[in-house]
matplotlib code that plots the C-alpha trace (Angstrom):
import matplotlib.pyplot as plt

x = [68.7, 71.4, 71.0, 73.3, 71.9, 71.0, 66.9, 68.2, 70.4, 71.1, 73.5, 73.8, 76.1, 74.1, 75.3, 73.2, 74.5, 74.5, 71.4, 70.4, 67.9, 66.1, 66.6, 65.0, 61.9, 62.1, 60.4, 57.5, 58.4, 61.5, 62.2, 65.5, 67.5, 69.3, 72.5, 74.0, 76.8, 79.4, 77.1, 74.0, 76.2, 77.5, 73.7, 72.8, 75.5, 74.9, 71.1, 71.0, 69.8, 72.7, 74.6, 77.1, 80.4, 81.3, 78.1, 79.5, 82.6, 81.3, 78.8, 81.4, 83.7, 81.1, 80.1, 83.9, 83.4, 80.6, 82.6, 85.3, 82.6, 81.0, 84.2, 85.5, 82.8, 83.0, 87.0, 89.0, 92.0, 91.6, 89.2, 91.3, 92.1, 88.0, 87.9, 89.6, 87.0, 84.6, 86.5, 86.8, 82.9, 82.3, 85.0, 83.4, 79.9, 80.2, 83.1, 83.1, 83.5, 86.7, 85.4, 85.1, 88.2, 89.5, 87.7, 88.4, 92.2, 92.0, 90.8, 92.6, 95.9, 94.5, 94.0, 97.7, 99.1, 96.5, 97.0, 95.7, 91.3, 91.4, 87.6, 87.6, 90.3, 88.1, 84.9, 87.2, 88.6, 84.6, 83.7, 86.3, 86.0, 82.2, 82.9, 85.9, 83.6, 81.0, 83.4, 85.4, 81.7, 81.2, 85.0, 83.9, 80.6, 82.1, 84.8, 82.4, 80.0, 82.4, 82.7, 78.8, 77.5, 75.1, 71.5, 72.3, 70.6, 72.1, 71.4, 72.2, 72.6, 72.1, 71.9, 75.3, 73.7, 73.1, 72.2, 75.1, 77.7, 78.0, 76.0, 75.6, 76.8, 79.4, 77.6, 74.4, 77.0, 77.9, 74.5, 73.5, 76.4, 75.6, 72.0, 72.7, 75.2, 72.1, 74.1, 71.7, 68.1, 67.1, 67.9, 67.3, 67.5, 67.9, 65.6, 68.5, 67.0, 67.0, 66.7, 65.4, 67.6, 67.3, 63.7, 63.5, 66.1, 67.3, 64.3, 63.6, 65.9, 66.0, 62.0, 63.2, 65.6, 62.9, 65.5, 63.6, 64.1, 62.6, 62.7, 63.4, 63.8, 67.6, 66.9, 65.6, 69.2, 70.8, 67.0, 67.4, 71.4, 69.9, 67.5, 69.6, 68.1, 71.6, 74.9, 76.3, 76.7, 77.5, 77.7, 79.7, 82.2, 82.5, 86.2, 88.7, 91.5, 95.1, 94.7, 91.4, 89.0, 85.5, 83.6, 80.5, 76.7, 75.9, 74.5, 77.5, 79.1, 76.8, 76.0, 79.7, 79.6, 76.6, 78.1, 81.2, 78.8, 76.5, 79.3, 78.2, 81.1, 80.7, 82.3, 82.6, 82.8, 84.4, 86.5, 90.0, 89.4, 87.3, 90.7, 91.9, 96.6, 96.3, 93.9, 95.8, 92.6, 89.1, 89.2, 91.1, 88.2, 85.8, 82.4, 79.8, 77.1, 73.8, 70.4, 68.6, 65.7, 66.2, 65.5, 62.8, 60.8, 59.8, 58.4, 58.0, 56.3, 57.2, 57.9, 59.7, 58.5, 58.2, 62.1, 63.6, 66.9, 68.8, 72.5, 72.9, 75.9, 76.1, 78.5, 80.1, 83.5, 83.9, 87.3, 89.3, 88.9, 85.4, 85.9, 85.8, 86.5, 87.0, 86.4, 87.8, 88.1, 92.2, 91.3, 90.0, 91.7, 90.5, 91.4, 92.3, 95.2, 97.6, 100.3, 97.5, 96.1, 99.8, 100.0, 96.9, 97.6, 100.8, 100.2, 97.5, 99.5, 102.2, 99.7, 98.0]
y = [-105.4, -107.0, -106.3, -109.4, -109.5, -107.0, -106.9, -106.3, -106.4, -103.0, -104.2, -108.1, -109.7, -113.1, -115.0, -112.9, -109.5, -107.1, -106.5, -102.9, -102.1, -98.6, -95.6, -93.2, -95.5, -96.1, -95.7, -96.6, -99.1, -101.5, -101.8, -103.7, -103.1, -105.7, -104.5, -106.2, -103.4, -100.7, -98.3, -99.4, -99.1, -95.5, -94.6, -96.0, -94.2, -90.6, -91.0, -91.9, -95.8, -96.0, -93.3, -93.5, -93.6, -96.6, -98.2, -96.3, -97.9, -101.2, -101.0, -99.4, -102.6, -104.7, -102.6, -103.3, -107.2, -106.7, -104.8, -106.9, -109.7, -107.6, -106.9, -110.1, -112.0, -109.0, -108.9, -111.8, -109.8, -106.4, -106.6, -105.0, -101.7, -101.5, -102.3, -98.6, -96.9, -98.2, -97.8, -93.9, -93.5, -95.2, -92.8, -89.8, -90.5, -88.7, -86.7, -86.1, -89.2, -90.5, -94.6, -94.3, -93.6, -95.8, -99.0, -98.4, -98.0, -101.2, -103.0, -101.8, -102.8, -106.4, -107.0, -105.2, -108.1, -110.6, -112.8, -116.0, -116.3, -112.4, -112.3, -114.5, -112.8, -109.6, -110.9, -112.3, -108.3, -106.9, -109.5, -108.7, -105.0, -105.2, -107.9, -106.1, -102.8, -105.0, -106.1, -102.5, -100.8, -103.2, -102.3, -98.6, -99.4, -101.2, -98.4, -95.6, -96.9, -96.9, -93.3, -92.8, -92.4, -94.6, -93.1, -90.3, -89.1, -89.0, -86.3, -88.1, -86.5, -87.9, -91.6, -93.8, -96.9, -100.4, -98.6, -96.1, -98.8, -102.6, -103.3, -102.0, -98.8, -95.9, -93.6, -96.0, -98.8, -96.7, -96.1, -99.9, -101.1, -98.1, -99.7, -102.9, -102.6, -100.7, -97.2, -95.2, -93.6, -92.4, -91.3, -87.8, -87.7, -84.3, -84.8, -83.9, -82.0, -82.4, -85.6, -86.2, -89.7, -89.1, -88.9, -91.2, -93.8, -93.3, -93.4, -96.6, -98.5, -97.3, -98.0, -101.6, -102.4, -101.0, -98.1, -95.2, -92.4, -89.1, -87.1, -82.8, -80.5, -79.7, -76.3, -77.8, -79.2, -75.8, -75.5, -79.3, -78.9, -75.8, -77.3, -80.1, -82.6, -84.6, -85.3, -86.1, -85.6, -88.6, -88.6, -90.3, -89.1, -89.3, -88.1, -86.6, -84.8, -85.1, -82.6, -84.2, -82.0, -83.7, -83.5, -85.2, -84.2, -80.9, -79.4, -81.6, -77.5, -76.1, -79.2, -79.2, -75.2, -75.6, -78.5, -76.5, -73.4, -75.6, -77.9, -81.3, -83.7, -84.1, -87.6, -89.0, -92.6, -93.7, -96.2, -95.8, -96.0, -92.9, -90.9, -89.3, -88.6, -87.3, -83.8, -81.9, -80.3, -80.1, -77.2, -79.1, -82.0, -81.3, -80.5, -81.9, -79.5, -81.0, -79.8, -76.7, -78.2, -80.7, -77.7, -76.2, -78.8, -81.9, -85.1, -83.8, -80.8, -76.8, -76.1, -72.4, -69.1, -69.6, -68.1, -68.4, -69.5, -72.0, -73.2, -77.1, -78.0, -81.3, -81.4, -79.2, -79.2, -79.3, -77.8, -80.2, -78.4, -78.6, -82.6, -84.0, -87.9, -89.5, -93.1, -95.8, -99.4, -99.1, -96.6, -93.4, -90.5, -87.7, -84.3, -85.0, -83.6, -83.9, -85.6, -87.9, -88.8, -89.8, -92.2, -93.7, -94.6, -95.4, -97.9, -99.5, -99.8, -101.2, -104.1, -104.5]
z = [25.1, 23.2, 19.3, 17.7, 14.2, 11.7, 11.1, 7.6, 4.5, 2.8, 0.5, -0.6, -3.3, -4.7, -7.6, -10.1, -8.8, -6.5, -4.5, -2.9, -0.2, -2.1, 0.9, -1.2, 0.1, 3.5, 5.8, 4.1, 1.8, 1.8, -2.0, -3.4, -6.7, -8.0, -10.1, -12.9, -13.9, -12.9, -14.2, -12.5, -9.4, -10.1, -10.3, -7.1, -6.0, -7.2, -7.0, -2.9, -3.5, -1.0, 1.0, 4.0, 3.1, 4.3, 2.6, -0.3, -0.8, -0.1, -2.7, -5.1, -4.6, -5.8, -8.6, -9.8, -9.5, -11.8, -14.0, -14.6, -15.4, -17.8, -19.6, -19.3, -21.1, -23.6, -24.3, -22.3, -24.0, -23.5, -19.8, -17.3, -19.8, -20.1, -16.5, -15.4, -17.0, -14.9, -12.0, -13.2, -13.8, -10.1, -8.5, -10.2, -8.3, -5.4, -4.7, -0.6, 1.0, 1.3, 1.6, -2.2, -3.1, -0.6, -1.8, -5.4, -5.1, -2.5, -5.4, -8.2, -6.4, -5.5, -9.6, -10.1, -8.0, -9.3, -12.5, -12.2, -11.3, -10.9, -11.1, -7.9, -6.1, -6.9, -5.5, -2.3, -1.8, -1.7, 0.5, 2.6, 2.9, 3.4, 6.2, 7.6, 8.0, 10.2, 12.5, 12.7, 13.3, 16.1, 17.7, 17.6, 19.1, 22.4, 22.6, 22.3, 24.7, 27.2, 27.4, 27.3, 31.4, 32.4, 31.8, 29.3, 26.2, 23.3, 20.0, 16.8, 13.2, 9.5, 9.4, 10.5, 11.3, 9.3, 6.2, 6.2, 6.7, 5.8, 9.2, 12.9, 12.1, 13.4, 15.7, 15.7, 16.5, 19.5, 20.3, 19.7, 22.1, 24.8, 24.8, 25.1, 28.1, 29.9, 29.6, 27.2, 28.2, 24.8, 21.4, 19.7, 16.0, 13.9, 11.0, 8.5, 5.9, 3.3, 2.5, 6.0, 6.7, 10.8, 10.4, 7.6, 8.4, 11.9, 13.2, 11.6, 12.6, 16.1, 16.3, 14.7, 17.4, 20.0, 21.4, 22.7, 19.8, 19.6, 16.5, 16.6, 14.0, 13.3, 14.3, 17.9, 18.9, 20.7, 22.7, 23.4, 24.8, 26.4, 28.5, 29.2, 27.8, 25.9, 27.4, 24.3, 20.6, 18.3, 14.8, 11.9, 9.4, 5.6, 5.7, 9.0, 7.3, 8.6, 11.1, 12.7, 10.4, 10.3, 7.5, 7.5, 6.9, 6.8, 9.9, 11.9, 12.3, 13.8, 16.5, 17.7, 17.9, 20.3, 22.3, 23.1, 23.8, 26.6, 27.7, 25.6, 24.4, 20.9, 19.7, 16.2, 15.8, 12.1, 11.0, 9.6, 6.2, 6.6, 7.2, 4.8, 5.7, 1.9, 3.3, 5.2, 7.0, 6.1, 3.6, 1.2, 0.8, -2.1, -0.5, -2.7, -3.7, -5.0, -7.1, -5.2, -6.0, -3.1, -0.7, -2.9, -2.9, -0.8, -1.9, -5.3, -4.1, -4.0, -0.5, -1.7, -3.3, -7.3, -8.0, -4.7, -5.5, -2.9, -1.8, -1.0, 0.1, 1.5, 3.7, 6.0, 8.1, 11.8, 12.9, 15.1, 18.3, 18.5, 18.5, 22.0, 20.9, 17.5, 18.3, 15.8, 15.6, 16.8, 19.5, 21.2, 20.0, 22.5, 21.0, 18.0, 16.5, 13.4, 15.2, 17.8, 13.4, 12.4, 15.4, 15.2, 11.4, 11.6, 15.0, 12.3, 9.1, 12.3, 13.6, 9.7]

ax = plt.figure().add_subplot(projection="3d")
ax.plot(x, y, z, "-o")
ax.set_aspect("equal")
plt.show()
């Protein structure tokens, strides 16, 4: 079934502001935020209103055209100095995934060269990136179908579709276009605790753009490759270091350490900006760490012993060799490799 348009928005720039579909709600409830400041923005950030980097870095480009018309209004004179703090507090609210970074110093170099209607030129750069990403997602999604044999099932992890991204999605993109050209026979999805955003959010939109999905506990996916039930392995990225590191939602490790094991091709599907030439392999990123009581506790609840203590990282870093294809919106890197990386960038910044 061809899926053309998204069922939904999960992040909209209106006149007022910026407008955020909630995640920390869905499945159950589809709740939007409205944001009217860098700040605000940095929240929804840190606080998982929105997650994915590429979602991130849209939404943090936005969040810096509503700072510079907060702090225009406030000081006409003085704006762009008061501007770079706000661009420091969005940088600083996650630390993992590259697309932040990435969007933030995109902008900052579009105001350096900017002096006359900045505010516009601004709003023109976020719009841009956030419609760029849709059109790269869907690139990746045609080129990673094509490797996907007719009829196979598919294991998923984390979330990497519509609401990861600014629409379609990396490894959902894939997934969407393998569906829609009659390749695909069903979906697994790791719940990804724990936050749960296969069973919460994958799930959900697969169910919305009626593709057969079937939900498993993460600690089901070596029984599933086992009893050959998948052919493949496809998941996103929030950064791939120089030498073709992934790091991406933790749990990612241990899937490609099975595929290899069972003889499953594991492919990631991300678009450039999620490489990162400045990490020169995955130990090198920061790996975000976040409060143990998100594994102590679920929906509010104790799920742990009273004084049972807990380690959340969350992210974790799949070695290169473990990657069968990284799939991109310039092309299928098979292998990848520093030197494959450096060719792949540089035939981009070539044809940019």
């Amino acid at each position: 079934m061809p899926i053309d348009k998204p069922a939904f928005h999960a992040i909209e720039w209106r006149a007022a502001g910026l407008r955020l579909l909630d995640q920390r709600h869905l499945p159950h409830e589809e709740c939007y935020l409205d944001l009217a400041d860098a700040a605000a923005v940095a929240a929804a950030i840190r606080d998982m209103v929105v997650r994915g980097a590429p979602a991130i870095g849209i939404t943090a480009a936005y969040g810096v055209v509503l700072a510079a018309r907060q702090r225009f209004s406030q000081d006409p004179g003085n704006w762009r100095a008061l501007l770079a703090r706000d661009i420091r507090t969005l940088a600083a609210a996650r630390p993992t995934a590259v697309n932040l970074a990435w969007a933030l110093q995109r902008m900052q170099v579009r105001l350096e060269r900017t002096d006359d209607d900045a505010l516009q030129v601004l709003l023109d750069e976020a719009r841009a990136i956030h419609t760029e990403d849709v059109t790269a997602n869907r690139r990746i999604g045609e080129l990673g179908a094509m490797l996907v044999n007719k009829g196979a099932s598919v294991l998923t992890h984390c979330n990497t579709g519509s609401l990861a991204t600014g629409g379609y999605g990396t490894a959902l993109g894939v997934i969407r276009s393998a569906w829609a050209a009659g390749r695909l026979e069903r979906v697994y999805a790791g719940e990804t605790r724990p936050w749960l955003q296969g069973a919460r959010l994958t799930a959900w939109e697969l169910t919305r753009d009626a593709i057969p999905v079937v939900l498993i506990a993460d600690g089901a996916a070596a029984f599933l490759m086992q009893r050959k039930r998948v052919e493949w392995v496809i998941t996103g990225a929030d950064r791939v270091a120089a030498n073709g590191d992934v790091i991406n939602k933790i749990g990612t490790y241990q899937l490609a350490v099975a595929c290899r094991h069972h003889g499953i091709k594991m492919m990631v599907a991300a678009p450039c900006s999620t490489l990162d030439p400045t990490a020169p392999d995955g130990q090198a990123v920061p790996i975000e760490e976040r409060p143990a009581g998100e594994l102590l506790s679920l929906d509010g609840r104790p799920v742990a012993a009273a004084g049972a203590a807990a380690w959340n990282p969350v992210f974790d870093i799949t070695p290169a060799d473990l990657v069968d294809y990284l799939v991109t919106e310039k092309g299928v890197v098979e292998t990848p490799d520093r030197e494959k990386l450096a060719a792949l960038l540089a035939d981009s910044a070539m044809a940019g």
